[in-house]
CHARMM internal coordinates of N, CA and C (Angstrom, degrees):
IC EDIT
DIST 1 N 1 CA 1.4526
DIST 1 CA 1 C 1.5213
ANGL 1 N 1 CA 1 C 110.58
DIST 1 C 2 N 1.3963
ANGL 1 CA 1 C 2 N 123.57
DIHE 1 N 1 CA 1 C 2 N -33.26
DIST 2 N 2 CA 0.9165
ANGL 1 C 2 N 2 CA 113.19
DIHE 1 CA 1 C 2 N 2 CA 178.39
DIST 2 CA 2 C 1.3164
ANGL 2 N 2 CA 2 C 131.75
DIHE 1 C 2 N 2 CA 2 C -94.43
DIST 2 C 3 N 1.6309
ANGL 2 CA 2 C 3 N 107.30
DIHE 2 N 2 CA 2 C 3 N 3.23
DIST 3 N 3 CA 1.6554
ANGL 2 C 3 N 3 CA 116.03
DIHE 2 CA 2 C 3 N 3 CA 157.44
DIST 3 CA 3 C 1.3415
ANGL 3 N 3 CA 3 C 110.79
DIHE 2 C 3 N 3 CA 3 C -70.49
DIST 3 C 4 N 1.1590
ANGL 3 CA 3 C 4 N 134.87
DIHE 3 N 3 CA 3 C 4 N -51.83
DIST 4 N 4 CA 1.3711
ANGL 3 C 4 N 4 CA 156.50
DIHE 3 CA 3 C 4 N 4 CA 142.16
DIST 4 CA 4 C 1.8593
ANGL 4 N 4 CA 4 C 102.68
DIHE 3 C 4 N 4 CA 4 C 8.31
DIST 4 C 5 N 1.3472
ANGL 4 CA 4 C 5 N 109.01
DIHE 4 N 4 CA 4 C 5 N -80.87
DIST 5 N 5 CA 1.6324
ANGL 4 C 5 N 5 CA 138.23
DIHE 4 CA 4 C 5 N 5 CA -176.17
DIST 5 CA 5 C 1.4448
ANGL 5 N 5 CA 5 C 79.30
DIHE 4 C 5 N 5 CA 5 C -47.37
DIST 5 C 6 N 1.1720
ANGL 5 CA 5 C 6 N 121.60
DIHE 5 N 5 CA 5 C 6 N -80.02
DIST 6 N 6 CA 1.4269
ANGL 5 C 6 N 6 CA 127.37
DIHE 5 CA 5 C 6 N 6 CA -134.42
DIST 6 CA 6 C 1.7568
ANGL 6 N 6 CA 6 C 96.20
DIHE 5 C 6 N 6 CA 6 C -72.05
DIST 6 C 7 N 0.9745
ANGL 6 CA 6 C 7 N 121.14
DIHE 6 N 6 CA 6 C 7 N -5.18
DIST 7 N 7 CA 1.6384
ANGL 6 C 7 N 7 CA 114.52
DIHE 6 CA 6 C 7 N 7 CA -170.60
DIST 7 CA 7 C 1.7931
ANGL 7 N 7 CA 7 C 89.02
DIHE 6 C 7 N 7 CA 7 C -104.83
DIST 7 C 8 N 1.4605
ANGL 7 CA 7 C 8 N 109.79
DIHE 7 N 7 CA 7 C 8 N -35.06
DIST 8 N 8 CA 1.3033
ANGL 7 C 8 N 8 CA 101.06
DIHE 7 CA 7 C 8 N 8 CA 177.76
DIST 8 CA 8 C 1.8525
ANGL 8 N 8 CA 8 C 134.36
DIHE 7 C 8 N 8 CA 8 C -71.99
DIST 8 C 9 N 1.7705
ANGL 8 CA 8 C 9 N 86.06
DIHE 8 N 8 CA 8 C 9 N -9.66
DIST 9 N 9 CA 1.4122
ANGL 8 C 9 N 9 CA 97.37
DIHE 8 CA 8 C 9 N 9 CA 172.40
DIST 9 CA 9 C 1.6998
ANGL 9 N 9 CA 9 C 115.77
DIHE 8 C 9 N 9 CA 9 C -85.75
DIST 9 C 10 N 1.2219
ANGL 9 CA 9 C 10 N 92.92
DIHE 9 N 9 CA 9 C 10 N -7.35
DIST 10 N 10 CA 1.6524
ANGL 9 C 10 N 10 CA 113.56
DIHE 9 CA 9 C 10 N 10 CA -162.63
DIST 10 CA 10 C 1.4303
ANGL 10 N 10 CA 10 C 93.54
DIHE 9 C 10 N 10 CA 10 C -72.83
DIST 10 C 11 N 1.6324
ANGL 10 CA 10 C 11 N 118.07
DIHE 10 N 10 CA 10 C 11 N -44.21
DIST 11 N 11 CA 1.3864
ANGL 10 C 11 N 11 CA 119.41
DIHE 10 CA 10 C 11 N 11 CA -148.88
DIST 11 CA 11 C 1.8472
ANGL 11 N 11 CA 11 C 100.57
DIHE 10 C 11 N 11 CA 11 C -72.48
DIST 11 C 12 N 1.3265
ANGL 11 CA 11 C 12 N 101.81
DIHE 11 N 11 CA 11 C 12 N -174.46
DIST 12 N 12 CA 0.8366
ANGL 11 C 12 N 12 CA 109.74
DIHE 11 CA 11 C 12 N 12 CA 146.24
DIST 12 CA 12 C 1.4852
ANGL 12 N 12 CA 12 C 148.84
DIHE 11 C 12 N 12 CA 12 C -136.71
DIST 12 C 13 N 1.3116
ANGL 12 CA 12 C 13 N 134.34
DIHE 12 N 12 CA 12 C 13 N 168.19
DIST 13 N 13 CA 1.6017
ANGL 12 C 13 N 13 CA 133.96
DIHE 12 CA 12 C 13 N 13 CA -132.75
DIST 13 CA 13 C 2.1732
ANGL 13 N 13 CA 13 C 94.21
DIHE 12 C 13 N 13 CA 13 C -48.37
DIST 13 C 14 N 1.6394
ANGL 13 CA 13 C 14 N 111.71
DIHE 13 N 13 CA 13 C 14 N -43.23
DIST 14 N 14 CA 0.9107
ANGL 13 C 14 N 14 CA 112.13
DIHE 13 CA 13 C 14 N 14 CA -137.58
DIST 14 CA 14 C 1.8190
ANGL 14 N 14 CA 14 C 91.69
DIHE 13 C 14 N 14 CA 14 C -93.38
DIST 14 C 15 N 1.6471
ANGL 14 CA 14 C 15 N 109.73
DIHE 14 N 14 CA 14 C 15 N -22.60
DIST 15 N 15 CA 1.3595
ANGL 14 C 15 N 15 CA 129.12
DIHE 14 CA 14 C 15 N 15 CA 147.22
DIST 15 CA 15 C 1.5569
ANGL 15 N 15 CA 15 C 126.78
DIHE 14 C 15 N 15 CA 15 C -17.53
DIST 15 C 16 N 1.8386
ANGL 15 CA 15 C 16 N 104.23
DIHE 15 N 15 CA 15 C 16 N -59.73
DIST 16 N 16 CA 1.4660
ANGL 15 C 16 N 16 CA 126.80
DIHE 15 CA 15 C 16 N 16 CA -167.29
DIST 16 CA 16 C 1.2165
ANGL 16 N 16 CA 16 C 95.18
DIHE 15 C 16 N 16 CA 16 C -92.69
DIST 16 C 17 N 1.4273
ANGL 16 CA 16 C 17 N 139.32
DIHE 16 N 16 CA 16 C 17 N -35.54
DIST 17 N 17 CA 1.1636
ANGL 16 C 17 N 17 CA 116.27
DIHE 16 CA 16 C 17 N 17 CA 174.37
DIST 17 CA 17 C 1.3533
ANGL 17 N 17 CA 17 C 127.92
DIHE 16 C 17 N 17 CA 17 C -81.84
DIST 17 C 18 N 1.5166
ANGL 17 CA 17 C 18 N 120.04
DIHE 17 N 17 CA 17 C 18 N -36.46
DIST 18 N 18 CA 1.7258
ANGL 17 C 18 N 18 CA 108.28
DIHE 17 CA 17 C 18 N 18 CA 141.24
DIST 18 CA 18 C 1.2457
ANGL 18 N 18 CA 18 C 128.69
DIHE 17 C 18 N 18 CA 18 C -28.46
DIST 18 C 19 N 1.5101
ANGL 18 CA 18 C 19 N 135.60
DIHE 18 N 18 CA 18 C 19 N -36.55
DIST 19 N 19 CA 1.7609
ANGL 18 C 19 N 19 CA 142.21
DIHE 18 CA 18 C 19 N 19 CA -177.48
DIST 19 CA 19 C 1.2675
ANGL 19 N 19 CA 19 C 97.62
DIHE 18 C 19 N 19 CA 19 C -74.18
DIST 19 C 20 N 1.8083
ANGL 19 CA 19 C 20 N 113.64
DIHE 19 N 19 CA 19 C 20 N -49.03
DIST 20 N 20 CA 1.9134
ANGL 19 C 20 N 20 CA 105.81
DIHE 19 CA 19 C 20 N 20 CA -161.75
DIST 20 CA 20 C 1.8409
ANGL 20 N 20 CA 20 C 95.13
DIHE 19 C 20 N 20 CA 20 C -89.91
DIST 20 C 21 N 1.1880
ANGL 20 CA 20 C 21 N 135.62
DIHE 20 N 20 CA 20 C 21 N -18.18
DIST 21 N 21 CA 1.6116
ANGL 20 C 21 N 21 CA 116.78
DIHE 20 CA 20 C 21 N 21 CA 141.75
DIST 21 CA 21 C 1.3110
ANGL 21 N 21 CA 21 C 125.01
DIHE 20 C 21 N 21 CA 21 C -42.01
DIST 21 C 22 N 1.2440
ANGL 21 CA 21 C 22 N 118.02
DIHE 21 N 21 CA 21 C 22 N -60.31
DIST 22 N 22 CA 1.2318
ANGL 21 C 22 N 22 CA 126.25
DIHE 21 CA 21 C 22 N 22 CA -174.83
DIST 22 CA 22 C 1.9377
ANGL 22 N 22 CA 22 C 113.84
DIHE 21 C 22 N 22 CA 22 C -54.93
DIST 22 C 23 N 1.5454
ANGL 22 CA 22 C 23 N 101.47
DIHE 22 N 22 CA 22 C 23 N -62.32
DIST 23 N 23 CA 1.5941
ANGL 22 C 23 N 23 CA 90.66
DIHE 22 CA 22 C 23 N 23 CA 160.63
DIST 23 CA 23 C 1.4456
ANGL 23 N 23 CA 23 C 137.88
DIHE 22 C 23 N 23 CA 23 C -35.73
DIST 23 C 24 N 1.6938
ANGL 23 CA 23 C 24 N 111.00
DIHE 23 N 23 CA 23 C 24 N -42.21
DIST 24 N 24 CA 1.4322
ANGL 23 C 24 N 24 CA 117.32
DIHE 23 CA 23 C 24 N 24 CA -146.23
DIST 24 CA 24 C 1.8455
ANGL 24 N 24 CA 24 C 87.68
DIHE 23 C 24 N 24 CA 24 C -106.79
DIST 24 C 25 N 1.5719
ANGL 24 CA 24 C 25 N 115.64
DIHE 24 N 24 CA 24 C 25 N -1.11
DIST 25 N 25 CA 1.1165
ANGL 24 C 25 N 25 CA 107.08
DIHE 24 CA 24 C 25 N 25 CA 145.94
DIST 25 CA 25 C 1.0520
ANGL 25 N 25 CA 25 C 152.04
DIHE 24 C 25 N 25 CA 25 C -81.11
DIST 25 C 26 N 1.4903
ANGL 25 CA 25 C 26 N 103.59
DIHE 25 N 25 CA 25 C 26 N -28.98
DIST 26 N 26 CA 1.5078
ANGL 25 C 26 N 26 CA 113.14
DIHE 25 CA 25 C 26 N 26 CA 144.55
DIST 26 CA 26 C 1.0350
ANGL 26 N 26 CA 26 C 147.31
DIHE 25 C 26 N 26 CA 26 C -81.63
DIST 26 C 27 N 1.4378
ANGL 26 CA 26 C 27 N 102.88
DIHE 26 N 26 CA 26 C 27 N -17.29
DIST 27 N 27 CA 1.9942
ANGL 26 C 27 N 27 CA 99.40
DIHE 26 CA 26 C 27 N 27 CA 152.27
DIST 27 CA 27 C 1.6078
ANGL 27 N 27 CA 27 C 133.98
DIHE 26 C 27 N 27 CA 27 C -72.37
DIST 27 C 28 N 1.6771
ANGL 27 CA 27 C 28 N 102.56
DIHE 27 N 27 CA 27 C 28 N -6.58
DIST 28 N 28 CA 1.3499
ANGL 27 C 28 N 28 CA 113.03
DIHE 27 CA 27 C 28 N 28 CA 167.55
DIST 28 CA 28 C 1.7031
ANGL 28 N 28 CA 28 C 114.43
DIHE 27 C 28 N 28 CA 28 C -91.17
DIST 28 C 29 N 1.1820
ANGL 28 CA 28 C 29 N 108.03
DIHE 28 N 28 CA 28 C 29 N -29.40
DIST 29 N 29 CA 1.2645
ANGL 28 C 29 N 29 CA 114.52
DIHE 28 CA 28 C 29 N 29 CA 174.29
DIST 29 CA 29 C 1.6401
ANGL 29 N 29 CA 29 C 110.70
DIHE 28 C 29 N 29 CA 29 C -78.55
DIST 29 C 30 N 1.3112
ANGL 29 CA 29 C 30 N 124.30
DIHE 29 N 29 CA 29 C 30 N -24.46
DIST 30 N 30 CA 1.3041
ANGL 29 C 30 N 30 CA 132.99
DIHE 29 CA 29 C 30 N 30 CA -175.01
DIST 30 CA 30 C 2.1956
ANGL 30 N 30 CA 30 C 108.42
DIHE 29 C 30 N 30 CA 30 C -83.41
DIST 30 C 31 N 1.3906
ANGL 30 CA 30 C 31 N 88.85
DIHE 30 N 30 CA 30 C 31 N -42.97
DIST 31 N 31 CA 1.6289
ANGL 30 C 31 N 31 CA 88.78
DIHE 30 CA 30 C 31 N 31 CA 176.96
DIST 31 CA 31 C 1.7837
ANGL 31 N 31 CA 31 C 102.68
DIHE 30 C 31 N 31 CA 31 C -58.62
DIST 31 C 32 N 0.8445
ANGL 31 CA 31 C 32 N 112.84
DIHE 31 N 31 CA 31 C 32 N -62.77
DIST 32 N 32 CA 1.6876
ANGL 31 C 32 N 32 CA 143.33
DIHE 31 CA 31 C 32 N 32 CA -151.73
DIST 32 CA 32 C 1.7636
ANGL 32 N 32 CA 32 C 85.03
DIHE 31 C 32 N 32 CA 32 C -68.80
DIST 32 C 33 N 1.3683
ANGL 32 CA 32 C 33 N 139.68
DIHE 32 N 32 CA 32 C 33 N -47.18
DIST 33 N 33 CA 1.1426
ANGL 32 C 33 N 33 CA 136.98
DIHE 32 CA 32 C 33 N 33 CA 167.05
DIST 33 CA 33 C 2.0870
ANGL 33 N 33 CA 33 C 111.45
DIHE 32 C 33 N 33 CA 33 C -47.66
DIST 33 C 34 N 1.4991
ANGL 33 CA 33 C 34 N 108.37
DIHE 33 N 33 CA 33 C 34 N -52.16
DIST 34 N 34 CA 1.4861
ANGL 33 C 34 N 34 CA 112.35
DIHE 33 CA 33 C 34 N 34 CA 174.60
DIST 34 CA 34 C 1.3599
ANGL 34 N 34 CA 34 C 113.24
DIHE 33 C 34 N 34 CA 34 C -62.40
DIST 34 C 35 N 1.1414
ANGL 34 CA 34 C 35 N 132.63
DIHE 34 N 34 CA 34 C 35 N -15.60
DIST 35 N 35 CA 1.5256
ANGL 34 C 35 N 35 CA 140.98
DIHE 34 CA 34 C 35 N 35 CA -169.47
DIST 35 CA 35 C 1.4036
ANGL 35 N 35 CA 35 C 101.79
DIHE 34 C 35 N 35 CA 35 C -104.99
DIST 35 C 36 N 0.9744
ANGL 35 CA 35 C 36 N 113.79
DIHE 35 N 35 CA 35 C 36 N -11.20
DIST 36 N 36 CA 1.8241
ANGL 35 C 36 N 36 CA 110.90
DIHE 35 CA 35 C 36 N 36 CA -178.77
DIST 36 CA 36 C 1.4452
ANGL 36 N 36 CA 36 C 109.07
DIHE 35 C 36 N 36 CA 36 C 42.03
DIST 36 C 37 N 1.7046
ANGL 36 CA 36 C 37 N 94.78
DIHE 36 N 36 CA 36 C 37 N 70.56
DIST 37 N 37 CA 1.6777
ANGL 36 C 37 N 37 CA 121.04
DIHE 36 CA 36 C 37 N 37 CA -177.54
DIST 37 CA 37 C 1.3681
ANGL 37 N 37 CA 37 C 114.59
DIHE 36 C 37 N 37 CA 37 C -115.75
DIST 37 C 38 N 0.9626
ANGL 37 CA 37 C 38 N 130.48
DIHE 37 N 37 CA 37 C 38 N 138.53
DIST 38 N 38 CA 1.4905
ANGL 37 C 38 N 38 CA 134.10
DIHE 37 CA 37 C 38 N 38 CA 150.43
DIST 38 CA 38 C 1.6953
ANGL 38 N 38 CA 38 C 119.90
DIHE 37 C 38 N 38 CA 38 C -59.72
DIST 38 C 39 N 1.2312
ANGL 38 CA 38 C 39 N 93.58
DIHE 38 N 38 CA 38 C 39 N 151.85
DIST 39 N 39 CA 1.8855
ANGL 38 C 39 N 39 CA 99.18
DIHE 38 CA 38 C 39 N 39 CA -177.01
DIST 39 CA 39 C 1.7174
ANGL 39 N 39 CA 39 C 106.60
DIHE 38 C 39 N 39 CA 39 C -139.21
DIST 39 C 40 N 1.2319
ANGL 39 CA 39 C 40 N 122.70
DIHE 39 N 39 CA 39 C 40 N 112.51
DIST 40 N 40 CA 1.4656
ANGL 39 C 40 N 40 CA 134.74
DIHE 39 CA 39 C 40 N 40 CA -175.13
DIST 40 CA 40 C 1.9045
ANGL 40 N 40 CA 40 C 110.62
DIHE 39 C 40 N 40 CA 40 C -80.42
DIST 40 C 41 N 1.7742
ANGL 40 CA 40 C 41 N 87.79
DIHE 40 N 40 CA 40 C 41 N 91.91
DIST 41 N 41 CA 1.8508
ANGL 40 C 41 N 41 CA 96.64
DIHE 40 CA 40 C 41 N 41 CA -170.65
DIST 41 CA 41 C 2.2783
ANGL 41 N 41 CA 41 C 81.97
DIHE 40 C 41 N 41 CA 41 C -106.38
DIST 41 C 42 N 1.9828
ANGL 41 CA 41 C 42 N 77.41
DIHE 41 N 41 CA 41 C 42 N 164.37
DIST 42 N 42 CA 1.2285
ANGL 41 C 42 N 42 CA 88.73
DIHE 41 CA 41 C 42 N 42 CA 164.62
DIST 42 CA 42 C 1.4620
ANGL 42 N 42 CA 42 C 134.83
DIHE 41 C 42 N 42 CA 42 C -100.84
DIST 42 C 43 N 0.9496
ANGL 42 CA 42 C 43 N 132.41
DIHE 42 N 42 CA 42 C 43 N 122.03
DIST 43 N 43 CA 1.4429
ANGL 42 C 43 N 43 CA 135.41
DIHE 42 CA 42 C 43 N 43 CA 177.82
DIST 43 CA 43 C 1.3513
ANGL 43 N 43 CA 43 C 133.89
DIHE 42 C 43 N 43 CA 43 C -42.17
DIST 43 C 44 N 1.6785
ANGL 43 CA 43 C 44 N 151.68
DIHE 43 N 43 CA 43 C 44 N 157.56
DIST 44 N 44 CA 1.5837
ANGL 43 C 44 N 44 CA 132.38
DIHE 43 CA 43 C 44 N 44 CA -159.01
DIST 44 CA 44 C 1.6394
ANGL 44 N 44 CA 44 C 95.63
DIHE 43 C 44 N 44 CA 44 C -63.02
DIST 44 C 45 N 1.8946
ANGL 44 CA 44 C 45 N 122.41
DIHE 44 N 44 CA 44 C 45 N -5.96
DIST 45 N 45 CA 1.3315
ANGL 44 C 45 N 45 CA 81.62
DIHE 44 CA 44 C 45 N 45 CA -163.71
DIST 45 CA 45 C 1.7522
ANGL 45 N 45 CA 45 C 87.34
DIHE 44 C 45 N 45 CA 45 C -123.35
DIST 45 C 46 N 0.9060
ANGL 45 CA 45 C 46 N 146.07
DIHE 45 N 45 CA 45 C 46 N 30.37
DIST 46 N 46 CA 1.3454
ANGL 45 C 46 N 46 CA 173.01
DIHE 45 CA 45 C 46 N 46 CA 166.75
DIST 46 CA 46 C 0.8915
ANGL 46 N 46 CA 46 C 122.52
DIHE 45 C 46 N 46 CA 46 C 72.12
DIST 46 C 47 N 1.4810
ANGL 46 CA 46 C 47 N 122.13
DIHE 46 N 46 CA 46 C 47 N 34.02
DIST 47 N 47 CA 1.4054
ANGL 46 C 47 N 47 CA 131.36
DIHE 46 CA 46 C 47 N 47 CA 168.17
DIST 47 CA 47 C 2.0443
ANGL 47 N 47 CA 47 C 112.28
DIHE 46 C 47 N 47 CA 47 C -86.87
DIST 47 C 48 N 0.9651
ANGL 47 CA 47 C 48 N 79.43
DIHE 47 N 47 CA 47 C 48 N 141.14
DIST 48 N 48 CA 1.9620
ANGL 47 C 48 N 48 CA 89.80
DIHE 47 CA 47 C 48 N 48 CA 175.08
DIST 48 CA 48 C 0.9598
ANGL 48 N 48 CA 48 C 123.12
DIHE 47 C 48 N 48 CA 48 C -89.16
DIST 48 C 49 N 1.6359
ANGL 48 CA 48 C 49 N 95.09
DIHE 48 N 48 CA 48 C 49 N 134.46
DIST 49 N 49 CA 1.7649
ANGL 48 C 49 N 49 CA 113.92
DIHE 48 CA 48 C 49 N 49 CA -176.63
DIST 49 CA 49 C 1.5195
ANGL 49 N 49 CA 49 C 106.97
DIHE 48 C 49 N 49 CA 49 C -127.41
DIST 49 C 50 N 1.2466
ANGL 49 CA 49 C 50 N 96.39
DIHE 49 N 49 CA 49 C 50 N 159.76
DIST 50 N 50 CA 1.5833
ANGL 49 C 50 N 50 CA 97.20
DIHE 49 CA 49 C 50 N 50 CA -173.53
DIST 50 CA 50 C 1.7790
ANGL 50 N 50 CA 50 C 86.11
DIHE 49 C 50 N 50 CA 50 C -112.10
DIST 50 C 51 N 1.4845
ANGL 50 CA 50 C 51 N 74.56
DIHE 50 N 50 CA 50 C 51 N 136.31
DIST 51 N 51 CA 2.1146
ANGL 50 C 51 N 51 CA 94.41
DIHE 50 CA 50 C 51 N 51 CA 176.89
DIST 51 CA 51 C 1.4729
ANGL 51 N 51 CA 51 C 116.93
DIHE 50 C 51 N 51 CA 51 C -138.32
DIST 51 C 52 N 1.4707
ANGL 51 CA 51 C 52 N 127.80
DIHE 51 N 51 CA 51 C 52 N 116.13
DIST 52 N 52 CA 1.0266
ANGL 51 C 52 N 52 CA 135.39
DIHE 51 CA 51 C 52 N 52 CA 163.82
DIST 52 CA 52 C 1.4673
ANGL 52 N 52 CA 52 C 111.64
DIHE 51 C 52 N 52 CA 52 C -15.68
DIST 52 C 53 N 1.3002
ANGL 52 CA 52 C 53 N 117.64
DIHE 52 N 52 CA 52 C 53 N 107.55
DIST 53 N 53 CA 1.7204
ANGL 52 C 53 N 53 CA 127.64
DIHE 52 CA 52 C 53 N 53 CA 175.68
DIST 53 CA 53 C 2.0070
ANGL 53 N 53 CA 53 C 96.09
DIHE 52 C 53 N 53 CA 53 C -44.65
DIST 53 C 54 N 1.4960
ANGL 53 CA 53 C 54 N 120.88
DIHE 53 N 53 CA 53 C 54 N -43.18
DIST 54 N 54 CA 1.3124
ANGL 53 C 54 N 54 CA 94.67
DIHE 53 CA 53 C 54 N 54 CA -176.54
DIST 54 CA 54 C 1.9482
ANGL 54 N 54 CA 54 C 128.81
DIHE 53 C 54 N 54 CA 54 C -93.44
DIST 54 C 55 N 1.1772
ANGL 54 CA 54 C 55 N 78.14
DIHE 54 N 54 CA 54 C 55 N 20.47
DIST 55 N 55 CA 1.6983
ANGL 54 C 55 N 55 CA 82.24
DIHE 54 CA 54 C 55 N 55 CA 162.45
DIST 55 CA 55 C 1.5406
ANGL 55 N 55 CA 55 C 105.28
DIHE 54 C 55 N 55 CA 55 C -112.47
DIST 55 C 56 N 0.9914
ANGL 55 CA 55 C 56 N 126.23
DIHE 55 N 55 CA 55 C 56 N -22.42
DIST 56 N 56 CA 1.3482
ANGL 55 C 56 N 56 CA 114.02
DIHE 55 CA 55 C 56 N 56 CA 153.61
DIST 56 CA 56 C 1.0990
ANGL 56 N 56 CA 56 C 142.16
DIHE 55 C 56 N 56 CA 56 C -86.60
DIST 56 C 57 N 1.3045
ANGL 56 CA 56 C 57 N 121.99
DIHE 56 N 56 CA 56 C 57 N 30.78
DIST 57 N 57 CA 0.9992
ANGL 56 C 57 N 57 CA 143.49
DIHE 56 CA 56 C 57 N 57 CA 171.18
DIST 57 CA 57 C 1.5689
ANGL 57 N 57 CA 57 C 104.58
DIHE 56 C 57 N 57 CA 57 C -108.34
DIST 57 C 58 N 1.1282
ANGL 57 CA 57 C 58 N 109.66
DIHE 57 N 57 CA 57 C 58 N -34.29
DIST 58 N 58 CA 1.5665
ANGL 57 C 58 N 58 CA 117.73
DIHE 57 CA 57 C 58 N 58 CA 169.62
DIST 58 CA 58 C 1.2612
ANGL 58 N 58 CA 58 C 126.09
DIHE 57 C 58 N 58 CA 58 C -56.39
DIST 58 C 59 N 1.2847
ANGL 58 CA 58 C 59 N 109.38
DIHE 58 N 58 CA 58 C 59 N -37.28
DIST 59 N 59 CA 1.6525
ANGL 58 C 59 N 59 CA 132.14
DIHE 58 CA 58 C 59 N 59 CA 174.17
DIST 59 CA 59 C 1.7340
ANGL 59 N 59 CA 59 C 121.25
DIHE 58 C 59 N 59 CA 59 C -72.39
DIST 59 C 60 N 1.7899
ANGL 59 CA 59 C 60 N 106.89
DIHE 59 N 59 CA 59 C 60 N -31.18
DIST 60 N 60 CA 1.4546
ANGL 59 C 60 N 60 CA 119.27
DIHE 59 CA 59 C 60 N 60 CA -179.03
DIST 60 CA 60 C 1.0962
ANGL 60 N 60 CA 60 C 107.00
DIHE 59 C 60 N 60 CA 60 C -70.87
DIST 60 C 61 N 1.4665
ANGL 60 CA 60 C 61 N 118.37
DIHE 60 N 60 CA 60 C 61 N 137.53
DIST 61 N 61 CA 1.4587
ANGL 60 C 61 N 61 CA 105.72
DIHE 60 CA 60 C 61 N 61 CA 167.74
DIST 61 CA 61 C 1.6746
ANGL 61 N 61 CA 61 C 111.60
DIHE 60 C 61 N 61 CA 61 C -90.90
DIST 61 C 62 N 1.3889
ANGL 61 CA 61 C 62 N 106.84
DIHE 61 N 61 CA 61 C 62 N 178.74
DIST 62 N 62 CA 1.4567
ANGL 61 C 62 N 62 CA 123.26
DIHE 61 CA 61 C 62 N 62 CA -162.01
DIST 62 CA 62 C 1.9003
ANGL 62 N 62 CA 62 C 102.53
DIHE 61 C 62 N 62 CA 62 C -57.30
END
COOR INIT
IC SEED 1 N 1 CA 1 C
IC BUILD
């Protein structure tokens, strides 16, 4: 835990909030995957598609 702290003091502000995006993207993508839900992402050209929460979950990394 306290390698943990100390890497988190390391980061920085704009660092930690990239990590707690990154989490709270996959716990939205992870609920919505158990519910056998769709999730409305944007495409390379920024139009919206609706995509099965569990194939995108396939795509997130760990």
């Amino acid at each position: 835990m306290e390698k943990a702290n100390s890497l988190l003091q390391d980061m920085t502000f704009t660092d930690k909030v990239m990590v707690g995006l990154k989490k709270a993207l996959r716990n939205l993508v992870e609920e919505a995957a158990l519910n056998n839900e769709n999730l409305v992402v944007g495409d390379k050209n920024g139009n919206p598609a609706s995509v099965p929460a569990k194939e995108l979950l396939k795509a997130l990394p760990e």
